[in-house]
N, C-alpha and C positions, 0 to 999 in steps of 0.2 A: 524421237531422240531429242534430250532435253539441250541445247546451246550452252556455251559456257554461261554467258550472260542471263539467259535462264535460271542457273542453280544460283547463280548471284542474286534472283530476285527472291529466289526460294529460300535461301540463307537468309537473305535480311530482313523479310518478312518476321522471321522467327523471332526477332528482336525488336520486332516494330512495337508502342505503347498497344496494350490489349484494348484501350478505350478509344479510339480517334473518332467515333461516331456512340449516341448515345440510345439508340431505337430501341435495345434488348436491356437498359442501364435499368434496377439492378437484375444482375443473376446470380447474384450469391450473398451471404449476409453480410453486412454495413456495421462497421465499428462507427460508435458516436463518444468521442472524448469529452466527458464533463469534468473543468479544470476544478471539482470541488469534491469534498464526501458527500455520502449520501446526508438525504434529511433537511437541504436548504430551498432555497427558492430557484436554483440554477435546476438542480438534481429533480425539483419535482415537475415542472418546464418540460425536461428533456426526456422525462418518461410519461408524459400524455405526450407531445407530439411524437415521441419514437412508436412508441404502441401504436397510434394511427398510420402512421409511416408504413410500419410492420403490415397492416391490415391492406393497407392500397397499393402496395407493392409484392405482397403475398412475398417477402423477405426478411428473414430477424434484421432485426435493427439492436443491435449490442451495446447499452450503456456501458461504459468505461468509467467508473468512476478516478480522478487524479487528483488529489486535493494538493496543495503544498504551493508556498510562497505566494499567497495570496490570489492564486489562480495561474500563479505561471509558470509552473512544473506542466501541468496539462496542458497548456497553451502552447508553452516549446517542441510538447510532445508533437501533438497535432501539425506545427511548423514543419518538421523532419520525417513527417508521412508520408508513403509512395500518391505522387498526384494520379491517383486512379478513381478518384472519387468514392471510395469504398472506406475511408477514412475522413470523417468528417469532426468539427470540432464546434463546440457550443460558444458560442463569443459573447462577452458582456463589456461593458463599460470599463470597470475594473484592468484587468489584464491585455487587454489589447488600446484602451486609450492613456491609462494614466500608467500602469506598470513600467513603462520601458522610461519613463522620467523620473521614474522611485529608485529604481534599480541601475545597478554600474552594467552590470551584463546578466538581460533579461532572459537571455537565450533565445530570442526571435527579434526580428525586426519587424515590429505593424508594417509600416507601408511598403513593403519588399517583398513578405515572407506568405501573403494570404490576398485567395482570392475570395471573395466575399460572396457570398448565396445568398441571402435572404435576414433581415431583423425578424424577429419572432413575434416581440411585444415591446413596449413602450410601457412606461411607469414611473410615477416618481417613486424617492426613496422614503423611510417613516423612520422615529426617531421613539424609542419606548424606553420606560424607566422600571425598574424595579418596585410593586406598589407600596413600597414603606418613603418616596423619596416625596420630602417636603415640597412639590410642585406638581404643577398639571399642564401646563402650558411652556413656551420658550423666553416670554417674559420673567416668568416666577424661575424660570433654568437659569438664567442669564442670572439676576440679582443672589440668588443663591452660592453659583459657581461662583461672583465678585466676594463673595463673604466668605471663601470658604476654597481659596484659589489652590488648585493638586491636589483639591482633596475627593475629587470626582474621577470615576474614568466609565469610558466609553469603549462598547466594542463594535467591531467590526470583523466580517469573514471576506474580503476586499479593496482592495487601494480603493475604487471608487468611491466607495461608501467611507473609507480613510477620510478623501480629500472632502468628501461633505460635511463629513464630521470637523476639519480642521478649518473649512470653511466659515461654520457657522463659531466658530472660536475666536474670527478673525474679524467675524461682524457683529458678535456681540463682543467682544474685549474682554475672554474668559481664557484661563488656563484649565484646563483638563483630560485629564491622561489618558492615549490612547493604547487599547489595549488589542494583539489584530489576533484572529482564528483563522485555522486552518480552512473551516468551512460554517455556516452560520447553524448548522445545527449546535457543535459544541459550544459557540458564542448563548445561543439560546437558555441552553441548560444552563448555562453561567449565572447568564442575568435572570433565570428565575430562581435561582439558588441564591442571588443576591453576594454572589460573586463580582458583579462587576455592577452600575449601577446604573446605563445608561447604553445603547446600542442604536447603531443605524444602519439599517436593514432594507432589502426590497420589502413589502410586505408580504407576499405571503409566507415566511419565516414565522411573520409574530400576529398576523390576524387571528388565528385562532384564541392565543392567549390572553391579545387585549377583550376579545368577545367575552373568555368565560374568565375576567377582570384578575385573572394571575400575572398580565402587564398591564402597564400604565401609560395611553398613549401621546406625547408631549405633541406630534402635531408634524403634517404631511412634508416633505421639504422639495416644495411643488408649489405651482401655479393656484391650484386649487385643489378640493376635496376627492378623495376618491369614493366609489359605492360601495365597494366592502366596507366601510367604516366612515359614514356619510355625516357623522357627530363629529369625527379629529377636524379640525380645524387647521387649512395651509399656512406654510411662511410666513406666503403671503399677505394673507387675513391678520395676522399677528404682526406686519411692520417690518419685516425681514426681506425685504426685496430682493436682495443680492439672494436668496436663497429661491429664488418663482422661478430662474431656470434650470434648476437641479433638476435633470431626468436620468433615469438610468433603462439600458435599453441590453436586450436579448438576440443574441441571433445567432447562424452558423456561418461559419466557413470553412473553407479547402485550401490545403499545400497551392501556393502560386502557379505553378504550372500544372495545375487541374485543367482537360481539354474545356473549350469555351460549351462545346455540346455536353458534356457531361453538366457545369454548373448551371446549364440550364435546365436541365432534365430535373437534378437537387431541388432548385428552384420552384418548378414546375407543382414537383410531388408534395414538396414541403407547403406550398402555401394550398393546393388542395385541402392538406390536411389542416389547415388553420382557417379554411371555409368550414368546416366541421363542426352542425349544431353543438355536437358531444364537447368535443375542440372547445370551443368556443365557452360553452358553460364550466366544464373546468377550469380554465384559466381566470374566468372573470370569480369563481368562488374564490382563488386566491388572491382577489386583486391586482390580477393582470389585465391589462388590455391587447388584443393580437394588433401585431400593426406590420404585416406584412412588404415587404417592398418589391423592388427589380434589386439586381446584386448593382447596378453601377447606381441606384437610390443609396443602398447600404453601407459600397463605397464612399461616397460621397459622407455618410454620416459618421462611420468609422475617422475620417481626415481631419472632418470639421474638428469632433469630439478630441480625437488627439491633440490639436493645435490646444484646445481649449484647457483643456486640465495642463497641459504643458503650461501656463501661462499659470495657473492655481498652485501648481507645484513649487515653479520657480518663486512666488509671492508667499506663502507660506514655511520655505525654508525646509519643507518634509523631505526625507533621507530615508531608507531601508538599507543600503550599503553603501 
């Protein structure tokens, strides 16, 4: 015969979070929120490591594609997710460090609203022109854009790649207009249709098309060279210092109150899959590098980056509302 206090335990059970331990995590299939359309550097990322995901957890892993407001439709999305870890969200530079300083109301809070699992990759960003534009390099961009001031624009599918772009405007003494995409595949078609004349990009967006020379690549906005395209020449090399610590960086996270064993488990599975020969050579054919962390590494990188572009933001005068 069951005690009252018995049915009481019975009863609340039923209510209890279904995840409080993570030994069976997953048992059913995992939505993966990509804040972008398909076709970009986020979107192609998030389906090599989902597919490996897929494969070592013998569970669908379900792209979501969310494109809007520069990545932060999906981003909010993902914020307002039940924390069961079954809802995960793809994190970039973009919409979780600089967005919420662009925007009046992001519809998440970074340092509140997420708990952080794992960076994916590491990479600077690249800066390609349409091949009719009289320059090849950031010197000849610079002297052009002084002769010739609004009469350039650049795009982007990202505040991050925004504030690079506004960056490198502020260190060369150039006006030119920025132009933002939903997602970097339509910014692409743009600029090879010579729609826009100027873009700054992760690279694997536009390596393929500076290879078969339908772009033009002005040069890495990084420390140094990357392998995919071991000819562009960095910032750096080219005298632009303020631009050698321009990285942009990939990862996932979870709704804030995801239990601590579930984001390990995430953790766990995700960077298995980014020890993966297969893994591994995909990403670097795009010009990515995997760069794996701990969630309190990522945290940490998330904060830093915040503070940082908040500081680029506020010197630069950039507005979205």
């Amino acid at each position: 015969m069951r005690t009252e206090s018995g049915w009481f335990v019975v009863v609340m059970s039923a209510f209890a979070p279904p995840l409080l331990a993570a030994d069976d995590f997953p048992s059913r299939p995992v939505r993966w929120i990509v804040p972008a359309p398909p076709g970009g550097g986020t979107d192609a990322v998030s389906r090599i490591v989902g597919a490996k995901l897929s494969e070592l957890w013998k569970q669908q892993v379900v792209i979501d594609n969310r494109g809007g407001a520069q990545g932060g439709l999906g981003t909010a999305l993902g914020a307002k997710a039940v924390p069961d870890g079954y809802t995960i969200t793809f994190a970039y530079t973009g919409p979780v460090a600089v967005n919420p300083h662009l925007y009046t109301s992001p519809g998440y809070d970074t340092l509140r609203d997420f708990a952080a699992i794992t960076r994916l990759t590491e990479q600077p960003m690249i800066m390609t022109a349409h091949p009719s534009m009289p320059f090849a390099n950031f010197k000849e961009l610079a002297a052009y854009a002084k002769q010739n001031p609004g009469k350039l624009s650049f795009a982007s599918s990202a505040s991050g790649q925004q504030l690079a772009g506004e960056l490198f405007k502020l260190t060369a003494g150039v006006d030119i207009v920025h132009i933002p995409y939903k997602g970097a595949g339509p910014a692409v078609l743009d600029l090879l249709g010579g729609n826009v004349n100027l873009m700054v990009s992760n690279p694997t967006s536009v390596v393929p098309h500076v290879k078969s020379g339908k772009l033009k690549a002005i040069g890495i906005l990084g420390a140094k060279r990357i392998d995919a395209l071991p000819d562009v020449p960095a910032a750096a090399e080219q005298g632009l210092q303020d631009l050698a610590s321009v990285n942009e960086w990939y990862g996932v996270v979870a709704p804030a109150a995801t239990p601590k064993a579930v984001v390990a488990a995430l953790n766990a599975g995700i960077l298995q899959a980014l020890k993966s020969p297969d893994v591994l050579q995909r990403l670097q054919a795009l010009g990515m590098n995997a760069a794996p962390s701990t969630p309190l590494e990522f945290d940490k990188q998330i904060r830093a980056d915040y503070a940082l572009w908040g500081k680029v933001v506020k010197l630069s005068g950039a507005k979205v509302d």
